[in-house]
C-alpha positions in Angstrom: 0.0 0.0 0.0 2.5 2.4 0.6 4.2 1.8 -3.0 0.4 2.8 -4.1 0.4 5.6 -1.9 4.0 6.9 -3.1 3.2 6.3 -6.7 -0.2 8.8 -6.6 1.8 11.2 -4.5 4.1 11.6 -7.1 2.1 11.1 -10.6 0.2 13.8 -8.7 2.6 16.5 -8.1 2.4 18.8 -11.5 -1.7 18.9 -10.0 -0.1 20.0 -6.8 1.0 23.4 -8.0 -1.5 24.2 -9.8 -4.5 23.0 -6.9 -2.5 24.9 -4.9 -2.8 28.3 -7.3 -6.2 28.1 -8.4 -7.7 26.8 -5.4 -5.6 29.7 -3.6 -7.4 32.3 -5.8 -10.6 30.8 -5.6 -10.1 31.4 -1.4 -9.5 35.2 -2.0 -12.2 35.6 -4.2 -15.1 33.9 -2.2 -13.9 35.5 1.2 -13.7 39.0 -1.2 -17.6 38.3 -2.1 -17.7 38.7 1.9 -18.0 35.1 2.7 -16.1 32.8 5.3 -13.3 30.4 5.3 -16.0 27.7 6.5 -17.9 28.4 3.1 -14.2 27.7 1.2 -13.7 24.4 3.0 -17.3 23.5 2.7 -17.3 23.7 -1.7 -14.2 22.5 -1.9 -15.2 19.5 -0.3 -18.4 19.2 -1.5 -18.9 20.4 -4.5 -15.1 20.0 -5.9 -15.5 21.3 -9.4 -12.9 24.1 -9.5 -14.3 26.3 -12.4 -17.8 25.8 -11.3 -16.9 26.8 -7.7 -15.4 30.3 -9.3 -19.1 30.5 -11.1 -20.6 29.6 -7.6 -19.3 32.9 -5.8 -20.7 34.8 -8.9 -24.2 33.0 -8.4 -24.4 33.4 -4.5 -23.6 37.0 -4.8 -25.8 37.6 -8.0 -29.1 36.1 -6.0 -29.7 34.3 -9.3 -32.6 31.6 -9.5 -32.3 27.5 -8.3 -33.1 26.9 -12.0 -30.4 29.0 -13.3 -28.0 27.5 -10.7 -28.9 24.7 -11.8 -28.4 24.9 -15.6 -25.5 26.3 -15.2 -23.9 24.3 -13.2 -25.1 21.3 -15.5 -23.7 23.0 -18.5 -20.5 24.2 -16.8 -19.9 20.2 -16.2 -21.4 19.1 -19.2 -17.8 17.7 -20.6 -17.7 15.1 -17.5 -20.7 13.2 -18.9 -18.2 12.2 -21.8 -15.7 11.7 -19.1 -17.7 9.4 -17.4 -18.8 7.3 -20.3 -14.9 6.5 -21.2 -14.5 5.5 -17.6 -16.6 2.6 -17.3 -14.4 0.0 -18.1 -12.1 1.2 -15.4 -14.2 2.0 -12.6 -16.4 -1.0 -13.1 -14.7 -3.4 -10.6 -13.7 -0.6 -7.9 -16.4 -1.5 -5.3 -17.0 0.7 -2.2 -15.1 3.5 -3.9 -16.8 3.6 -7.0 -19.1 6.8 -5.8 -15.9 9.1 -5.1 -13.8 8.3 -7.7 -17.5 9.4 -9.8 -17.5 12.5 -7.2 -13.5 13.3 -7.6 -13.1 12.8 -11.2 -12.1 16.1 -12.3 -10.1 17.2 -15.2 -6.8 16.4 -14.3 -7.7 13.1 -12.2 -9.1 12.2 -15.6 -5.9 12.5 -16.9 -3.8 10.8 -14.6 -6.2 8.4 -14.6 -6.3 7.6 -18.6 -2.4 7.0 -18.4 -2.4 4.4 -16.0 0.8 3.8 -14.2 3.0 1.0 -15.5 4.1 0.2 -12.3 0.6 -0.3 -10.6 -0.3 -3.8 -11.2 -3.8 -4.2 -12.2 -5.4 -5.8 -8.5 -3.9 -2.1 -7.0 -5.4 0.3 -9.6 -8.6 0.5 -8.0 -6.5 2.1 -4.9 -3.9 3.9 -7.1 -6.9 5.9 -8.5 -8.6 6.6 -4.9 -5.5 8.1 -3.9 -4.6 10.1 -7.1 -8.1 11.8 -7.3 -8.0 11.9 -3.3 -4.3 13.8 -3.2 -6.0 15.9 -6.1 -8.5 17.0 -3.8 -6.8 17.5 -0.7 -4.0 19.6 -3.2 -7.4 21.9 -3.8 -8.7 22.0 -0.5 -5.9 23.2 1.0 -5.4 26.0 -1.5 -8.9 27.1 -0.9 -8.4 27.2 2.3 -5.5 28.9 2.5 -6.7 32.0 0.1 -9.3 32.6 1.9 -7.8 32.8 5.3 -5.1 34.6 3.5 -8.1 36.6 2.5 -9.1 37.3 5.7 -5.1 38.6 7.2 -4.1 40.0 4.5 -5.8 43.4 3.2 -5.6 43.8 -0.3 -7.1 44.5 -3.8 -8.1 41.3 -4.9 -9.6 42.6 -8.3 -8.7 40.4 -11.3 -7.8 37.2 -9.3 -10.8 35.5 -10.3 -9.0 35.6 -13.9 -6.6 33.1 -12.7 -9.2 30.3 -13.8 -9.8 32.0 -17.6 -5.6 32.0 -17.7 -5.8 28.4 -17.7 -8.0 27.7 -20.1 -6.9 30.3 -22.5 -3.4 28.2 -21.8 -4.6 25.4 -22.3 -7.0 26.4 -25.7 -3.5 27.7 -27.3 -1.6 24.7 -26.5 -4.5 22.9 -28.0 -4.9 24.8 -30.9 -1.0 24.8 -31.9 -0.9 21.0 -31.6 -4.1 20.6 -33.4 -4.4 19.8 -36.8 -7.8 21.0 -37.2 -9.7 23.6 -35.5 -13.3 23.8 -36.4 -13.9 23.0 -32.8 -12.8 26.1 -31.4 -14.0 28.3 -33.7 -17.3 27.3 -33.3 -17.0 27.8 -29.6 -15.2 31.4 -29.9 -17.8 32.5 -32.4 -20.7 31.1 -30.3 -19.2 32.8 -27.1 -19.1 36.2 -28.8 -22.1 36.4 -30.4 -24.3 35.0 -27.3 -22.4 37.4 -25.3 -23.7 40.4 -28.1 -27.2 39.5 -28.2 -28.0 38.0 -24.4 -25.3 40.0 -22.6 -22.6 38.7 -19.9 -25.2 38.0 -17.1 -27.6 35.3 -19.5 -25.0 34.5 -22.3 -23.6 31.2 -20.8 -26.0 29.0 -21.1 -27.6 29.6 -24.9 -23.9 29.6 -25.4 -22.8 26.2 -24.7 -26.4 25.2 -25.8 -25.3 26.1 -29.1 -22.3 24.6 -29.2 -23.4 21.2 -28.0 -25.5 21.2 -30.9 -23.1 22.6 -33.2 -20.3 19.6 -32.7 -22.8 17.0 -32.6 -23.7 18.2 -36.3 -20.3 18.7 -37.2 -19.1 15.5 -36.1 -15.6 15.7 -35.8 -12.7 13.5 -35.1 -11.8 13.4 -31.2 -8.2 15.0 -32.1 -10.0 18.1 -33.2 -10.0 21.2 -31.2 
């Protein structure tokens, strides 16, 4: 067990620093909408969806509707449903921890996941991937937890920290889109960002957004490489 332990520690480092980052800047910016570090510890356990959670703070303080909430946070996670459905095969024999590893699977712990470890032989997978996506969210924890009770000592203008989470992606939509042969994919969803955000505004755009673009790949069809 400890080999399993050592081997997710360290397959789980590179999510380390950035858990650490963006669930650091996810602390400020829920204890900046003038909530507690109870409230930080509380999503990052329960609800563990890192982008989502920077939606959340937006939601709570907005006083938007449970419907909206809901759709949004549905949409928001739409891509896990995909995730899921490629996971069956490896999460079908995993027993008692079948529900978190469902719960934890987030983007990265997908990752790690996919490219099992070669030196994990295949009776000690199931507890190779509870610890990865456990670590993962321990990593994320204590970076929430840690902004916001930095949050709380620490007086400063914590404008702009909430664009921590669009760096990533915009990071990691370029290093898509330069290894990419194709890129149909993410021109629909640019094009479909801008004009929702034109005609429905930044407050309602999200949704008929990624509405859209569902619909929009599922005509196009294209290759799983695409992006």
């Amino acid at each position: 067990m400890k080999q399993i332990i050592k081997s997710a520690f360290i397959a789980t480092i590179p999510v380390l620093t950035g858990y650490l980052v963006l669930g650091f800047g996810f602390g400020i910016v829920i204890k900046s909408a003038g909530y507690g570090i109870f409230l930080a510890f509380a999503m990052s356990l329960l609800i563990y969806a890192g982008s989502m959670q920077y939606v959340a703070v937006g939601l709570l303080t907005g006083g938007v509707s449970l419907i909206t909430t809901a759709l949004t946070t549905l949409i928001v996670n739409a891509r896990h449903l995909f995730y899921g459905i490629s996971m069956l095969s490896k999460y079908k024999d995993t027993g008692k921890l079948k529900p978190y590893l469902i719960f934890a699977l987030t983007d990265e712990t997908y990752s790690l996941v996919c490219n099992d470890n070669p030196n994990i032989k295949p009776e000690q997978r199931t507890n190779y991937y509870f610890f990865v996506s456990l670590f993962n969210q321990i990593y994320w924890i204590l970076g929430s937890v840690i902004g916001a009770l930095a949050g709380t000592l620490i007086k400063f203008n914590s404008e702009g920290i909430d664009f921590a989470l669009t760096a990533l992606f915009l990071t990691v939509f370029l290093e898509q889109w330069l290894t990419a042969k194709k890129h149909s994919s993410a021109i629909i969803g640019v094009v479909a960002s801008i004009l929702c955000l034109i005609i429905f505004g930044k407050e309602n755009f999200l949704i008929p957004t990624m509405l859209i673009i569902t619909l929009l790949l599922c005509l196009c069809k294209e290759e799983p490489n695409d992006v």
